[in-house]
FIVO-430769 format. One record per atom (N, C-alpha, C): residue number from 1; residue in three letters; atom name; x negated, y negated, z. Coordinates in steps of 0.001 Angstrom, whole numbers, plus 500000, padded with zeros to 6 digits. Layout:
residues N
[NUM,'ALA','CA',[X,Y,Z]]
...
This chain:
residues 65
[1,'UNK','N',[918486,490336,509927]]
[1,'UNK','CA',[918881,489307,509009]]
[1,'UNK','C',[919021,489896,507610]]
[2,'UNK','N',[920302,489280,506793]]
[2,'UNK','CA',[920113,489780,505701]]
[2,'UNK','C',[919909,488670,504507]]
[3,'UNK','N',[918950,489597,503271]]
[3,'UNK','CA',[918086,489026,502487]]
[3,'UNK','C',[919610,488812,501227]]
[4,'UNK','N',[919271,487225,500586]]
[4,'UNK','CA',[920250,487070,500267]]
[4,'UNK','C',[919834,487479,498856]]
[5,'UNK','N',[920961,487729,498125]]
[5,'UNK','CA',[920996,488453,496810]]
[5,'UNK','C',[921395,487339,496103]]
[6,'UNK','N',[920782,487154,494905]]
[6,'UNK','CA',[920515,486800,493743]]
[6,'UNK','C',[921420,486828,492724]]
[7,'UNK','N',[922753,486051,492417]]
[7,'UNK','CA',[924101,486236,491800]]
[7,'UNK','C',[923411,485814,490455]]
[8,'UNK','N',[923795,487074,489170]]
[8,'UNK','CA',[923516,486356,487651]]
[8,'UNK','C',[924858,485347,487818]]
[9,'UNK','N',[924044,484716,486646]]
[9,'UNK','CA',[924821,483293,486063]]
[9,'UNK','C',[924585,482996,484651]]
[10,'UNK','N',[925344,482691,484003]]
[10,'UNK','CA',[924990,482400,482579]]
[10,'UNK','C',[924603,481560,482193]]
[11,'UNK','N',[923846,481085,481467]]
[11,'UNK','CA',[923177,480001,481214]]
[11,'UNK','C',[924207,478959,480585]]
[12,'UNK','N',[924238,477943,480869]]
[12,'UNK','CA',[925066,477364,480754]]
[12,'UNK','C',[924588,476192,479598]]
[13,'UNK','N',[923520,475983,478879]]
[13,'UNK','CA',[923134,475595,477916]]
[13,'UNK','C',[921470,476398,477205]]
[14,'UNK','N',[921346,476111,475437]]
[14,'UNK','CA',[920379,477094,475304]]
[14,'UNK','C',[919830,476056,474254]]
[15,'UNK','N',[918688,476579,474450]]
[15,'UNK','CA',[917821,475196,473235]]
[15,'UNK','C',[917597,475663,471903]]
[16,'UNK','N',[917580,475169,470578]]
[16,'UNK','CA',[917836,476194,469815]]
[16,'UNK','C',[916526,477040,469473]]
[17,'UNK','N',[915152,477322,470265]]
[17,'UNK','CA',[914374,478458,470516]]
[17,'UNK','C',[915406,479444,471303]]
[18,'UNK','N',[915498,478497,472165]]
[18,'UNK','CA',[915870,479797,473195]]
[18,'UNK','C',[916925,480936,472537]]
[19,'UNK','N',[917837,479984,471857]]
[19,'UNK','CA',[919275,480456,471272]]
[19,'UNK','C',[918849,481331,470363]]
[20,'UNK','N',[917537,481459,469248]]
[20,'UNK','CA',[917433,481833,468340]]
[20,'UNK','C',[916393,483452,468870]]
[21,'UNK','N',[916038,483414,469753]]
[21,'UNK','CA',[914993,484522,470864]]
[21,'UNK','C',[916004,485403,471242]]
[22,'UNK','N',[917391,484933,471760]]
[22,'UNK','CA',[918219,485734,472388]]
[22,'UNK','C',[918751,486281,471047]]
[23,'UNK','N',[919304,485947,469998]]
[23,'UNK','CA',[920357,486478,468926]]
[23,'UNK','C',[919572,487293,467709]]
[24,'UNK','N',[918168,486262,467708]]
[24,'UNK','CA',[917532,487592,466701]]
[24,'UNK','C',[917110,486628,465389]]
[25,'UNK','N',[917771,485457,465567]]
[25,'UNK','CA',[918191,484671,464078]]
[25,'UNK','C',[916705,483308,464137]]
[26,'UNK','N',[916796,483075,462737]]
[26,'UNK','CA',[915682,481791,462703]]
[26,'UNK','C',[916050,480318,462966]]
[27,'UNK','N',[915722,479611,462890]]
[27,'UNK','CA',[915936,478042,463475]]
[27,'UNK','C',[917191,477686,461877]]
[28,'UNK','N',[916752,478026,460660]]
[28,'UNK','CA',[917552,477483,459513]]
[28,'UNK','C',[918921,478241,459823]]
[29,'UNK','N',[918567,479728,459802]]
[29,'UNK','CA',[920136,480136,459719]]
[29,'UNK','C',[921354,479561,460903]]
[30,'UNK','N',[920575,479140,462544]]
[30,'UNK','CA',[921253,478744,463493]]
[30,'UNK','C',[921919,477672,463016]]
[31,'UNK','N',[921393,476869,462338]]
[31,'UNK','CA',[921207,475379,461729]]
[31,'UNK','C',[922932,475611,460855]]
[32,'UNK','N',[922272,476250,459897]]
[32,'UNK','CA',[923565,476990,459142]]
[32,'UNK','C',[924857,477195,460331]]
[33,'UNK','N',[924592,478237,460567]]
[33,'UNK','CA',[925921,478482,461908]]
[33,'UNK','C',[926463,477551,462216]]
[34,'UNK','N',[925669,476475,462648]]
[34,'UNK','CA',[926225,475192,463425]]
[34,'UNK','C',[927137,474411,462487]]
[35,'UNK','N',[926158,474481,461068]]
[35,'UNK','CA',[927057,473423,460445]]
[35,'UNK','C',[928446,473918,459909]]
[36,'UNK','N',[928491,475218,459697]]
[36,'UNK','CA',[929803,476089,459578]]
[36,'UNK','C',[930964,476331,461090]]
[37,'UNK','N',[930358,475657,461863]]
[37,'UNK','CA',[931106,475519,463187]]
[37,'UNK','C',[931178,476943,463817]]
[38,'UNK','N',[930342,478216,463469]]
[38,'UNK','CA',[930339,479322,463999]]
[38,'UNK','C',[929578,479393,465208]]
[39,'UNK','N',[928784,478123,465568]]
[39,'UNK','CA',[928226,478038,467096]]
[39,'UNK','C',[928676,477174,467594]]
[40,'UNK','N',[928957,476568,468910]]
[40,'UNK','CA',[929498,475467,469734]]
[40,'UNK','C',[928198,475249,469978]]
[41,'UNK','N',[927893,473478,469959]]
[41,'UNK','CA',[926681,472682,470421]]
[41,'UNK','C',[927517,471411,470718]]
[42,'UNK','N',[926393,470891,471333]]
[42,'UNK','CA',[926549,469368,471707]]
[42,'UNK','C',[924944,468499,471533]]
[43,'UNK','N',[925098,467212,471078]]
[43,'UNK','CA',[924113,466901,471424]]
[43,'UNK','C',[924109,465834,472185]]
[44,'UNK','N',[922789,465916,473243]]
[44,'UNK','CA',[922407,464893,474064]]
[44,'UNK','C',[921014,464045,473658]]
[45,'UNK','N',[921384,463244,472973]]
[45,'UNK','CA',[920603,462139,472586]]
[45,'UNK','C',[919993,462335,471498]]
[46,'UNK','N',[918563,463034,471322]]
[46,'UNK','CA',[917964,463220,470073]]
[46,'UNK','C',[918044,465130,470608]]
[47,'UNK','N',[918562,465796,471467]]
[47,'UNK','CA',[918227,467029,472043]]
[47,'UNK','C',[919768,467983,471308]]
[48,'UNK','N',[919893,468927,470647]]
[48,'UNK','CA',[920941,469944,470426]]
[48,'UNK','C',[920562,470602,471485]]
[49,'UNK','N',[921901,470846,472194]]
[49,'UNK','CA',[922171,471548,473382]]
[49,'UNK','C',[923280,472949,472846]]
[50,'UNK','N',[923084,473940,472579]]
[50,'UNK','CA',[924192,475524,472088]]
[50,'UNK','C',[924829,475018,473482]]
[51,'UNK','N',[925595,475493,473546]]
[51,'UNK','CA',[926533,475726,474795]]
[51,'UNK','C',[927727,477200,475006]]
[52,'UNK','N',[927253,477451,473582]]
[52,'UNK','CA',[928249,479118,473433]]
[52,'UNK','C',[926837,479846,473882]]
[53,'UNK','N',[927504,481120,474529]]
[53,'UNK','CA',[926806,482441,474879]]
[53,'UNK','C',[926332,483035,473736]]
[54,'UNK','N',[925281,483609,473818]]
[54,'UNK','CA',[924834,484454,472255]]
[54,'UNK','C',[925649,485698,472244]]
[55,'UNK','N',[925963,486623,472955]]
[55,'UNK','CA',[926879,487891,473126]]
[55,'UNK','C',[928231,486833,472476]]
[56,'UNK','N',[928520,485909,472648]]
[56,'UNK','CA',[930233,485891,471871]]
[56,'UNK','C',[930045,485262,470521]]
[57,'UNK','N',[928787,484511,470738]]
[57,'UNK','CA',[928274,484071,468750]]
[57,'UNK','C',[928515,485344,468268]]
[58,'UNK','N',[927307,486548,468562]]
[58,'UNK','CA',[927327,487887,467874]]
[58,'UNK','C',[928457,488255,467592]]
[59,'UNK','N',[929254,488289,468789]]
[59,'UNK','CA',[930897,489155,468363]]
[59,'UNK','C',[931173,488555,467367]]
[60,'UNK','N',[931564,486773,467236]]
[60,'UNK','CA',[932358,486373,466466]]
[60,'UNK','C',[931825,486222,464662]]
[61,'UNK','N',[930228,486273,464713]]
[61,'UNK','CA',[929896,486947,463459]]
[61,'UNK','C',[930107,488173,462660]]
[62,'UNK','N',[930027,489334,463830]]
[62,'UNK','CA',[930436,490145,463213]]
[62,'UNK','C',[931609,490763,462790]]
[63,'UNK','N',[932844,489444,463548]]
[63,'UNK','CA',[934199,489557,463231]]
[63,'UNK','C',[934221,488740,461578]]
[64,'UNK','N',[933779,487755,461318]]
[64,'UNK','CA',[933363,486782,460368]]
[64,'UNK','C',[933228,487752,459202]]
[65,'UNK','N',[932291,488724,459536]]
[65,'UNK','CA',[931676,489621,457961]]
[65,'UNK','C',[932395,490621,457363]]
């Protein structure tokens, strides 16, 4: 029998700890980002949901600077 393997997947939403653990950045500057539209979010109810990948935030900051 074979043992089934384990496909990555991207996370498909990030909380803004999580978001801010992966990129390096603090809760204000994300805050910032967002309100400059340099991150994609959504929110669900009282909850901000990121929904962009941190690898294409990074790129597109450091295209930004």
């Amino acid at each position: 029998m074979h043992a089934k393997k384990d496909i990555p997947v991207a996370k498909a939403g990030y909380s803004i700890p999580e978001f801010g653990a992966a990129t390096g950045l603090g809760r204000s500057s994300l805050y910032k980002y967002m309100g400059d539209g340099l991150i994609v979010y959504v929110k669900a109810g009282r909850r901000t949901i990121i929904t962009d990948q941190p690898t294409d935030f990074l790129a597109r900051l450091s295209k930004a600077a």
